[in-house]
N, CA, C and O atoms as CSV, one atom per row, in Angstrom:
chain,resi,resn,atom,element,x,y,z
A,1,UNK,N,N,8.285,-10.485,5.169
A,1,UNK,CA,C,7.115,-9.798,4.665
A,1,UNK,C,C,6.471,-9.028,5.820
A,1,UNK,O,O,6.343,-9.566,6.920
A,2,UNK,N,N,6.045,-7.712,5.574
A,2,UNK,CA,C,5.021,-7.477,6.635
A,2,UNK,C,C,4.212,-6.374,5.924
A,2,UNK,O,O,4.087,-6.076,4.736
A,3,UNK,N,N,3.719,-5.884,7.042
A,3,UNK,CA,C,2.446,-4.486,6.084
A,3,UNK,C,C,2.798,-3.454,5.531
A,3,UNK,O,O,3.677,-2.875,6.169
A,4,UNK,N,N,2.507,-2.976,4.644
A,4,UNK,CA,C,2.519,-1.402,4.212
A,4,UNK,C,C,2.789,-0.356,5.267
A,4,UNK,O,O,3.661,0.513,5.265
A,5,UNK,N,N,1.829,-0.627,6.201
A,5,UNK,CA,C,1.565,0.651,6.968
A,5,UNK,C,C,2.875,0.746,7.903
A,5,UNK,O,O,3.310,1.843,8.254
A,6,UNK,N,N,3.389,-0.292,8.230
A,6,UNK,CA,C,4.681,-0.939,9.001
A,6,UNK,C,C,5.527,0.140,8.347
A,6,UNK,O,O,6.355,0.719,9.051
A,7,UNK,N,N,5.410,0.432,7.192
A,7,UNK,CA,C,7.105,0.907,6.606
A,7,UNK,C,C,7.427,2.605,6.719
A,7,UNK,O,O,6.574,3.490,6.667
A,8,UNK,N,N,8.531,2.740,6.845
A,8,UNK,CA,C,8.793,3.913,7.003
A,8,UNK,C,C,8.558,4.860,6.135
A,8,UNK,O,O,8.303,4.407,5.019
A,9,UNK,N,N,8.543,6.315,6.234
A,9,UNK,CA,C,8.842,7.315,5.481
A,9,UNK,C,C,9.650,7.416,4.507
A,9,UNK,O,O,10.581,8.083,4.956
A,10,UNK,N,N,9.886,7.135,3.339
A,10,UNK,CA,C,11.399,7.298,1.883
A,10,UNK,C,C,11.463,6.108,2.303
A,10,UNK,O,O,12.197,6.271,3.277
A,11,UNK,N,N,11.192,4.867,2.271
A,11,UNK,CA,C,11.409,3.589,2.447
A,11,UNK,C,C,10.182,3.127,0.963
A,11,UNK,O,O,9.027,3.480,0.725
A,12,UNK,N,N,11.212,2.145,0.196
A,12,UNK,CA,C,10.851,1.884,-1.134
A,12,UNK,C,C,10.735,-0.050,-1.138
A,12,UNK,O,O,11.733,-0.723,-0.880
A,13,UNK,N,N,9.785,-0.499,-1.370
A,13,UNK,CA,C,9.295,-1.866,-1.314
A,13,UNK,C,C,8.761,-2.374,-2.507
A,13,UNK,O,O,8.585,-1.649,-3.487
A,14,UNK,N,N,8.462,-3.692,-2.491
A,14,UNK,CA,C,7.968,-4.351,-3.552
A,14,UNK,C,C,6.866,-4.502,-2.942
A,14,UNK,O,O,6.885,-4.426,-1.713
A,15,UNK,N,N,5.461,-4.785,-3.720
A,15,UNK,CA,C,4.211,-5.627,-2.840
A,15,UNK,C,C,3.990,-6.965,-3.502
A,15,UNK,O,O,3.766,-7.351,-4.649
A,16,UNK,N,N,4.148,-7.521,-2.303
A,16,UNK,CA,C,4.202,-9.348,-1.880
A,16,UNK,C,C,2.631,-10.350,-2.562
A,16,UNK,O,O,2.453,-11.309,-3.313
A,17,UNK,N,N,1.771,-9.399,-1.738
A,17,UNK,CA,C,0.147,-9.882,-1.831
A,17,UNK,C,C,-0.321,-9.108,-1.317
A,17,UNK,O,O,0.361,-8.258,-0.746
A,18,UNK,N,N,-1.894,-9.065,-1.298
A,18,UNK,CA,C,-3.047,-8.391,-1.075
A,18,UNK,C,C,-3.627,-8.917,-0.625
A,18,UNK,O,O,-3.886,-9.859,-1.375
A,19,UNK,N,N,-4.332,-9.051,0.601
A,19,UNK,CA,C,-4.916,-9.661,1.837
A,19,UNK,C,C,-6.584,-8.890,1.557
A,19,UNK,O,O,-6.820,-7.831,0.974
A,20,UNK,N,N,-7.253,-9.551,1.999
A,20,UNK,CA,C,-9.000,-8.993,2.828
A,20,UNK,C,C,-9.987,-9.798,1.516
A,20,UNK,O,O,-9.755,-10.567,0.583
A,21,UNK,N,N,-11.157,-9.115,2.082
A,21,UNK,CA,C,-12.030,-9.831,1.316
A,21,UNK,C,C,-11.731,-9.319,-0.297
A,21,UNK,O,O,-10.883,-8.464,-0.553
A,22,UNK,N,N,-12.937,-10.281,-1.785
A,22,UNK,CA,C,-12.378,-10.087,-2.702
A,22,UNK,C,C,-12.674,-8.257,-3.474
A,22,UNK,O,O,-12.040,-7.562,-4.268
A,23,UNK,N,N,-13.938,-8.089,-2.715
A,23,UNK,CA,C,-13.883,-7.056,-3.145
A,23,UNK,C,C,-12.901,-5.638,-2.541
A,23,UNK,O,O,-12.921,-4.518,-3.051
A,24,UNK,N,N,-12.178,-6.008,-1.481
A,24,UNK,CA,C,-11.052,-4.895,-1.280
A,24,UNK,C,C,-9.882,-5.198,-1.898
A,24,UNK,O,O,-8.950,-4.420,-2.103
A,25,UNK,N,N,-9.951,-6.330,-2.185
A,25,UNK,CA,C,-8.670,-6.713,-3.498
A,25,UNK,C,C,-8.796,-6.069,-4.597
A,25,UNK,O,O,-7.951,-5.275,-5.011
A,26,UNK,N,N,-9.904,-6.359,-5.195
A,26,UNK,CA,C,-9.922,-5.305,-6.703
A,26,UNK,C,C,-10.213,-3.828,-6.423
A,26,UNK,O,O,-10.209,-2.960,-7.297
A,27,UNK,N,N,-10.486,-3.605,-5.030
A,27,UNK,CA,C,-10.599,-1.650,-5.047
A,27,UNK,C,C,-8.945,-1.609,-4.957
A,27,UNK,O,O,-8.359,-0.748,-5.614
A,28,UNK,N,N,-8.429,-2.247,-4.398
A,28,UNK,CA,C,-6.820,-1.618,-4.118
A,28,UNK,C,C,-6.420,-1.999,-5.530
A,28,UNK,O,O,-5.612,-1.122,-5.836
A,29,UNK,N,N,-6.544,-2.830,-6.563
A,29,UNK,CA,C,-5.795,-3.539,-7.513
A,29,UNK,C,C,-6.193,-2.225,-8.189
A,29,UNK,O,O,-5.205,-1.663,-8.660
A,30,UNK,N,N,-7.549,-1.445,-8.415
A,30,UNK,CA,C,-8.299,-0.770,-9.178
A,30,UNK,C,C,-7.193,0.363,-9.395
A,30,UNK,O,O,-6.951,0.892,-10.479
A,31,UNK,N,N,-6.475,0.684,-8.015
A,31,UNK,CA,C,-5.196,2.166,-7.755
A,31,UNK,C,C,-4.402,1.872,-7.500
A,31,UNK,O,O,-3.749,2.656,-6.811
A,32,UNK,N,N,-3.832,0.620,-7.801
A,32,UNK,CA,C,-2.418,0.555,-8.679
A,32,UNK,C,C,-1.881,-0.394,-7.669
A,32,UNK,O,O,-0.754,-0.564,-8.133
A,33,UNK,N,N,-1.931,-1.049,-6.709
A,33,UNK,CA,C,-1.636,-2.039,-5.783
A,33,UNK,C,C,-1.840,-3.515,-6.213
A,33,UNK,O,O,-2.791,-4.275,-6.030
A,34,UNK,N,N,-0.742,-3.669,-6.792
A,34,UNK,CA,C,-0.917,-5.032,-7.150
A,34,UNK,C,C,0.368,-5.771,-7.330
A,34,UNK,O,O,1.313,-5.212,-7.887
A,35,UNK,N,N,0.465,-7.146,-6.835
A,35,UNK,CA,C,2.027,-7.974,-6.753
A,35,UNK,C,C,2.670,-7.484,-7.506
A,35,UNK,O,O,2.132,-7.144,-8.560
A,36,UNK,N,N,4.158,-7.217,-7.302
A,36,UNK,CA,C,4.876,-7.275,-7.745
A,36,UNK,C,C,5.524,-5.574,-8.495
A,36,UNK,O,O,6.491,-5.402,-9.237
A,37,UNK,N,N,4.521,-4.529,-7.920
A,37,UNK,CA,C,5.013,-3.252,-8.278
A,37,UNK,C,C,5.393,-2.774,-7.032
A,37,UNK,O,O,4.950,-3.244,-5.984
A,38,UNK,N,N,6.584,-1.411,-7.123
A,38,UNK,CA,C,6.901,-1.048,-6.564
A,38,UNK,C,C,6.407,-0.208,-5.762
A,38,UNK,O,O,5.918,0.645,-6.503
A,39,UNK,N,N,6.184,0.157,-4.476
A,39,UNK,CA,C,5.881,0.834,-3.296
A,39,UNK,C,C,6.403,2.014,-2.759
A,39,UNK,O,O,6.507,1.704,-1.572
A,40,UNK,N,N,6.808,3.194,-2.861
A,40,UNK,CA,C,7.648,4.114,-1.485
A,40,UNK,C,C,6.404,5.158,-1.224
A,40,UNK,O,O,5.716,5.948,-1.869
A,41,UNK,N,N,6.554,4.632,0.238
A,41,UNK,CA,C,5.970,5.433,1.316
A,41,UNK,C,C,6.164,6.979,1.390
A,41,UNK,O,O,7.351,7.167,1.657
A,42,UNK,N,N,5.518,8.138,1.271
A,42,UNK,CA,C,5.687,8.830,1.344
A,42,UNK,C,C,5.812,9.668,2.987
A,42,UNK,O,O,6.770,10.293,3.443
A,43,UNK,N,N,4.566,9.412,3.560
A,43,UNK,CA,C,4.361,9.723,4.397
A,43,UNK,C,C,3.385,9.220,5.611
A,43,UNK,O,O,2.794,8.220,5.202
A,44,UNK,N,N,3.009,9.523,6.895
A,44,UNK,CA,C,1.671,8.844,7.580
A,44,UNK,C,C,1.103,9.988,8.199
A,44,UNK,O,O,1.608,10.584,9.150
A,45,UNK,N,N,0.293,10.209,7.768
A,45,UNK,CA,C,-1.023,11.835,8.388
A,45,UNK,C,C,-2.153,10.913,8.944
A,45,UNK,O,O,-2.693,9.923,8.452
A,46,UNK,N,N,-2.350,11.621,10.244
A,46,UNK,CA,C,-3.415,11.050,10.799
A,46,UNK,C,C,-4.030,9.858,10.507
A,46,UNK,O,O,-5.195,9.718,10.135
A,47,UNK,N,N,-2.933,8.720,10.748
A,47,UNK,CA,C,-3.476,7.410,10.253
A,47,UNK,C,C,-3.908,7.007,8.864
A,47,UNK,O,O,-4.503,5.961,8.605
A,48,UNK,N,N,-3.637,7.711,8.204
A,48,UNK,CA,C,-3.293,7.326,6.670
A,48,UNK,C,C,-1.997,7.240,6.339
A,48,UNK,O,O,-1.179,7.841,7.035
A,49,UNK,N,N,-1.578,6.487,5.230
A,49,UNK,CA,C,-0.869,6.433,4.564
A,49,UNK,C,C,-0.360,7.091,3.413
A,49,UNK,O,O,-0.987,6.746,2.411
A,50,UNK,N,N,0.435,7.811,3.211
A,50,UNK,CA,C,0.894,8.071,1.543
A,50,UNK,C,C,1.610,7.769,0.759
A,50,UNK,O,O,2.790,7.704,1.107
A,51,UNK,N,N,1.356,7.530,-0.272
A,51,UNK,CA,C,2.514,5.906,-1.328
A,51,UNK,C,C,2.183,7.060,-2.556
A,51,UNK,O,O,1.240,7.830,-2.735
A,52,UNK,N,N,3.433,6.783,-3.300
A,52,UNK,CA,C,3.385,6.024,-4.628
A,52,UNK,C,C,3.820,5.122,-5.279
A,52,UNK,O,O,4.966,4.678,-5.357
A,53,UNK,N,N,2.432,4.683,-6.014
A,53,UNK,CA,C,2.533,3.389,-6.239
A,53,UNK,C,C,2.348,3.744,-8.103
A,53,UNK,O,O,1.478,4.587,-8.320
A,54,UNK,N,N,2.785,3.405,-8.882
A,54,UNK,CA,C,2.532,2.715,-10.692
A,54,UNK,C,C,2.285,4.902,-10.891
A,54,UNK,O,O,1.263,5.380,-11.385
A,55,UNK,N,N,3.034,5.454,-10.564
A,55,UNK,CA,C,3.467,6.933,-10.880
A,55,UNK,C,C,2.190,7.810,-10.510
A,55,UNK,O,O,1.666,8.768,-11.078
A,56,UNK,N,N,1.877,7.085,-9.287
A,56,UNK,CA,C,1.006,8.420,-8.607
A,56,UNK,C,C,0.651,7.999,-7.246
A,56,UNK,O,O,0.733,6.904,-6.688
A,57,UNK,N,N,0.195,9.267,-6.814
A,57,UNK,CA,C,0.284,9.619,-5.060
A,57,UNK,C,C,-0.903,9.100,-5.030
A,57,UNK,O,O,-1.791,9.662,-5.671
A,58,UNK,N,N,-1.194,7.893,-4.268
A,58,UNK,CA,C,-2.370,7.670,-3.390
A,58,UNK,C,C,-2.343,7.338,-1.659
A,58,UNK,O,O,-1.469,6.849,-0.942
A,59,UNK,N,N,-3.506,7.768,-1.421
A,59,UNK,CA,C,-3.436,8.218,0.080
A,59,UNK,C,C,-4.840,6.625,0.490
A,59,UNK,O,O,-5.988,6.520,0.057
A,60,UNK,N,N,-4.183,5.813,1.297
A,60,UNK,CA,C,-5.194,4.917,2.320
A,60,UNK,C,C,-5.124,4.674,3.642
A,60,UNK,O,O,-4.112,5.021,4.252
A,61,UNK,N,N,-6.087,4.097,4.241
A,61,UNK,CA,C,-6.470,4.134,5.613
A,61,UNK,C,C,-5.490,3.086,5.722
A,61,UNK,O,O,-4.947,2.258,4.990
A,62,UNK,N,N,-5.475,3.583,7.369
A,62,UNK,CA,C,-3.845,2.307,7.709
A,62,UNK,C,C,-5.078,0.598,7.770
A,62,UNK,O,O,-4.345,-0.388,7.853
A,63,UNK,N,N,-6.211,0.295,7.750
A,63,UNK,CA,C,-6.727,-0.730,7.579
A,63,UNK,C,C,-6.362,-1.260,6.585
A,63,UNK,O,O,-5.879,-2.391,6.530
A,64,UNK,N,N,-6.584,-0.360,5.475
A,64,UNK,CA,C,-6.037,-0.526,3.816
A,64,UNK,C,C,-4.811,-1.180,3.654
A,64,UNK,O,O,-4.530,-2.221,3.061
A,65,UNK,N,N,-3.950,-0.172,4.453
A,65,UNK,CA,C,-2.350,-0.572,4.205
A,65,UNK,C,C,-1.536,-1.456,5.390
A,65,UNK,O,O,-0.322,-1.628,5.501
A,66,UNK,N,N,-2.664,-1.966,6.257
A,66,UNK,CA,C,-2.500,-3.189,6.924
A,66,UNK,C,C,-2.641,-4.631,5.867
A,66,UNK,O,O,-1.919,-5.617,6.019
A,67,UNK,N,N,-3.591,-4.533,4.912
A,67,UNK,CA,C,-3.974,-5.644,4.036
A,67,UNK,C,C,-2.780,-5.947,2.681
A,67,UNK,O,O,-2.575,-6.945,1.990
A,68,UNK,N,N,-2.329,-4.957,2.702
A,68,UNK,CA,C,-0.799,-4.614,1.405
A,68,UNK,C,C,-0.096,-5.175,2.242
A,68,UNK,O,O,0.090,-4.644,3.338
A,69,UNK,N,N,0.698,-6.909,1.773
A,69,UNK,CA,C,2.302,-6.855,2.465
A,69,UNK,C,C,3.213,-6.780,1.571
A,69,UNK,O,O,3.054,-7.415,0.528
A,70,UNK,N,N,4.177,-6.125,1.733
A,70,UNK,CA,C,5.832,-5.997,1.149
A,70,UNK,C,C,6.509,-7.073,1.648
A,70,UNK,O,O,7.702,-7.227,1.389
């Protein structure tokens, strides 16, 4: 297992769990981050992240996608 932000570019994952307090659990659960769906990384811009995740592009802070493990 390790973080989101860890993973490469076209690199396609499952997510494991959701780490941090409860209310950054349900903002990430809120955009589509939640056990057991699929992950690919799109890209990393200036310390963000870009995924899609449940058929759409969302963009988070690598704090964010430190708390997502695959």
């Amino acid at each position: 297992m390790m973080p989101l932000a860890m993973m490469k570019a076209g690199e396609t994952n499952v997510i494991k769990r959701i780490g941090g307090k409860e209310e950054t659990k349900k903002f990430l659960e809120s955009l589509g981050f939640v056990p057991g769906s699929n992950v690919i990384v799109i890209s990393h811009i200036g310390g963000n992240v870009i995924v899609n995740v449940k058929e759409s592009r969302v963009a988070v802070s690598k704090e964010m996608a430190m708390k997502i493990m695959v």
